[in-house]
Backbone bond lengths (Angstrom), bond angles and torsions (degrees), N, CA, C in turn:
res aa  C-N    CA-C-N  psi(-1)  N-CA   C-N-CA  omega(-1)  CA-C   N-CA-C  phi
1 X - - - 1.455 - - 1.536 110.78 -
2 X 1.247 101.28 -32.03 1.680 98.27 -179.69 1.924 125.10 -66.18
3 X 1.517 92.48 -45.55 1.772 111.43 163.95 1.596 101.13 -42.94
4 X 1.283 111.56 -59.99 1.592 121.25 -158.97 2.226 95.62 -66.63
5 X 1.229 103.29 -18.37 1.557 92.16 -164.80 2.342 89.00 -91.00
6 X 1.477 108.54 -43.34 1.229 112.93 178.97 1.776 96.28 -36.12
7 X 1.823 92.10 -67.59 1.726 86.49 -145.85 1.532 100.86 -62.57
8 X 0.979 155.34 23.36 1.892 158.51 -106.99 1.933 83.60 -156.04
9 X 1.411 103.78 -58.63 1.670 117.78 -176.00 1.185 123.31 -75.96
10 X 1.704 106.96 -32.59 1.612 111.21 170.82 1.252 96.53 -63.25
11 X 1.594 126.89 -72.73 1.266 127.73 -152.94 1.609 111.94 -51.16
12 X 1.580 107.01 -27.43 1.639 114.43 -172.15 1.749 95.55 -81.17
13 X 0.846 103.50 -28.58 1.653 98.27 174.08 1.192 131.57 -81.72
14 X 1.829 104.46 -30.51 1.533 88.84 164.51 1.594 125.74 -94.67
15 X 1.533 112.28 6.38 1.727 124.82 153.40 1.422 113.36 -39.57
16 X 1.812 83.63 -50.47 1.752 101.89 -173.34 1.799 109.28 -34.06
17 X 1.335 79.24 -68.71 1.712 113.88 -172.05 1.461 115.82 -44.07
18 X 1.474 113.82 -50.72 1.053 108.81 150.69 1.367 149.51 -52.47
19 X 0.808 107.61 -54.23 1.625 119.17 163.49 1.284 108.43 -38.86
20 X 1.520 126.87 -62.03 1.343 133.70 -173.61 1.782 105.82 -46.63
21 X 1.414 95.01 -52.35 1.896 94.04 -179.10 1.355 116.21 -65.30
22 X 1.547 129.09 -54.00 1.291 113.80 165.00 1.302 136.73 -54.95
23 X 1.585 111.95 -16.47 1.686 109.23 157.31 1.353 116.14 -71.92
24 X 1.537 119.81 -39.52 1.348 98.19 169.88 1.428 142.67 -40.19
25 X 1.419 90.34 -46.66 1.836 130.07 -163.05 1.750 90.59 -53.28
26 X 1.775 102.73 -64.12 1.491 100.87 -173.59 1.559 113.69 -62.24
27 X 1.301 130.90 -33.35 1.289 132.28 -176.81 2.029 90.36 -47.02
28 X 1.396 124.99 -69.93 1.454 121.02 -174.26 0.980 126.59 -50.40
29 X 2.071 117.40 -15.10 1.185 127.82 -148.66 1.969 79.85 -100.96
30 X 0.845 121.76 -68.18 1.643 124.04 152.14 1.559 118.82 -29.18
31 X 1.084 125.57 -39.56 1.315 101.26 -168.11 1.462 91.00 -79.27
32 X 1.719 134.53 -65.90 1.566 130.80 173.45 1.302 94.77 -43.54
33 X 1.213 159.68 -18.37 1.451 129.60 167.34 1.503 124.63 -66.43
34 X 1.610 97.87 -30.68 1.864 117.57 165.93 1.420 104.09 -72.42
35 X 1.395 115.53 -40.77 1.532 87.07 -178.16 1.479 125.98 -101.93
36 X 1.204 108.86 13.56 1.396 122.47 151.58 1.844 131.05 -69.70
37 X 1.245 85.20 -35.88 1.381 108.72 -165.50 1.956 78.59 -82.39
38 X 1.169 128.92 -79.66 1.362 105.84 -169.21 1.550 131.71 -45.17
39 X 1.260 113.88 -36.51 1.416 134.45 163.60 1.721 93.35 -30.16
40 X 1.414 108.07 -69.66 1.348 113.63 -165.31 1.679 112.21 -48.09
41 X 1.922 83.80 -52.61 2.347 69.22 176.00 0.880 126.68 -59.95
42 X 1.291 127.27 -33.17 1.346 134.96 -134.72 1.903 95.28 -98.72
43 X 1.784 115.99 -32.90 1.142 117.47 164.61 1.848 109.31 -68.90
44 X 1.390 138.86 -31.11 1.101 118.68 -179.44 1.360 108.21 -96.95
45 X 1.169 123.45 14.59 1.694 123.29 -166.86 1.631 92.70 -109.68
46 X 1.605 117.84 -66.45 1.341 107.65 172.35 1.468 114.30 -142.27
47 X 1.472 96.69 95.68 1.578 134.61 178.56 1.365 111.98 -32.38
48 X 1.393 107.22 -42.81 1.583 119.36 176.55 1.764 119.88 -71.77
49 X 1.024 108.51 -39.34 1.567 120.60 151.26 1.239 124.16 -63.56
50 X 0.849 113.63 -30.92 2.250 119.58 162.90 1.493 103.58 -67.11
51 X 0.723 119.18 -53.66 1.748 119.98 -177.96 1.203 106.13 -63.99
52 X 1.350 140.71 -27.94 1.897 136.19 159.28 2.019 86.33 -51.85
53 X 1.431 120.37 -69.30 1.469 106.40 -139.42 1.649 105.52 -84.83
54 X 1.262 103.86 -0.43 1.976 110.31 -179.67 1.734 87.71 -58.62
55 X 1.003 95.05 -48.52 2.044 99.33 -178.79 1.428 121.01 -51.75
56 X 1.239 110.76 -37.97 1.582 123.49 -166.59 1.284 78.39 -85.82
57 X 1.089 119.05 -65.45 1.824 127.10 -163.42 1.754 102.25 -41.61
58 X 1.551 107.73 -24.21 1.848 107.51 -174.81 1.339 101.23 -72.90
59 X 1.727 115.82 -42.74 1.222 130.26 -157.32 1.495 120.44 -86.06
60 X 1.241 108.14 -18.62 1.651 109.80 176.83 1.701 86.39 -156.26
61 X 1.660 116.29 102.35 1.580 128.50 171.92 1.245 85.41 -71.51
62 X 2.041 93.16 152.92 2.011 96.98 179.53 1.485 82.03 -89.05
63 X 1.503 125.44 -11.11 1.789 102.70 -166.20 0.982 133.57 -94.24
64 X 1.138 105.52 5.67 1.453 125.98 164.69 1.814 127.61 -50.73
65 X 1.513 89.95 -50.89 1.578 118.95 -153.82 1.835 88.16 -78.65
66 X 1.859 100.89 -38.40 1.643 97.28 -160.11 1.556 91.04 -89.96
67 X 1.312 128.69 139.90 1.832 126.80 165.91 2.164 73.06 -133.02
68 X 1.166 98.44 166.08 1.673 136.88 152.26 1.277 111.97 -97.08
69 X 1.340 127.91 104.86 1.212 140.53 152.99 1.141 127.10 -49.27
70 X 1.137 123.64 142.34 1.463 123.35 -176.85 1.181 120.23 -76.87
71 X 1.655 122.86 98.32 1.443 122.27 174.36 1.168 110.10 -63.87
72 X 1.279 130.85 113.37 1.460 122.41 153.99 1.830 117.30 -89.12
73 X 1.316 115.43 113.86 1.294 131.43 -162.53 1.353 103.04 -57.34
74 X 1.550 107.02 163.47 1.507 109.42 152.40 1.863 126.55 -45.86
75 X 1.330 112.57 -44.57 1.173 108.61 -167.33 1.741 114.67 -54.87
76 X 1.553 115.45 -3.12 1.451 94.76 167.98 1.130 130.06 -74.46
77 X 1.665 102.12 -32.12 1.587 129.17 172.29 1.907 96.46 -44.99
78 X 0.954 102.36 -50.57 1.456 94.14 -157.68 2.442 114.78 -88.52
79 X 1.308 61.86 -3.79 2.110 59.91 161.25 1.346 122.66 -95.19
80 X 1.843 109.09 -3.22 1.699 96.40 176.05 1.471 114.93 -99.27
């Protein structure tokens, strides 16, 4: 009974764990969604001002910086 209560806490802990990383993940997945989303007005609002940052945009890509990490879920924890 005791094994069965350990592995009960690992597995609840690495739920934990998880969770924590995929909230991060979306917090970045949101923030490039804000700065996409302004990009966008600011290219149909004043077109002529988009063409200064298409340049910057050559010189430092935002997509570079952002990748998605590979969550690996709880459910591996839980097939052994």
């Amino acid at each position: 009974m005791f094994r069965n209560n350990t592995d009960h806490k690992l597995k609840v802990e690495a739920i934990i764990k998880n969770i924590n990383t995929i909230s991060l993940e979306l917090k970045k997945m949101k923030e490039l969604s804000q700065l996409l989303l302004c990009d966008l007005t600011l290219h149909f609002n004043h077109p002529v001002k988009a063409d200064d940052f298409k340049e910057t945009e050559r010189n430092n890509p935002l997509f570079e910086e952002f990748k998605v990490s590979d969550v690996s879920l709880a459910s591996h924890s839980f097939s052994t």
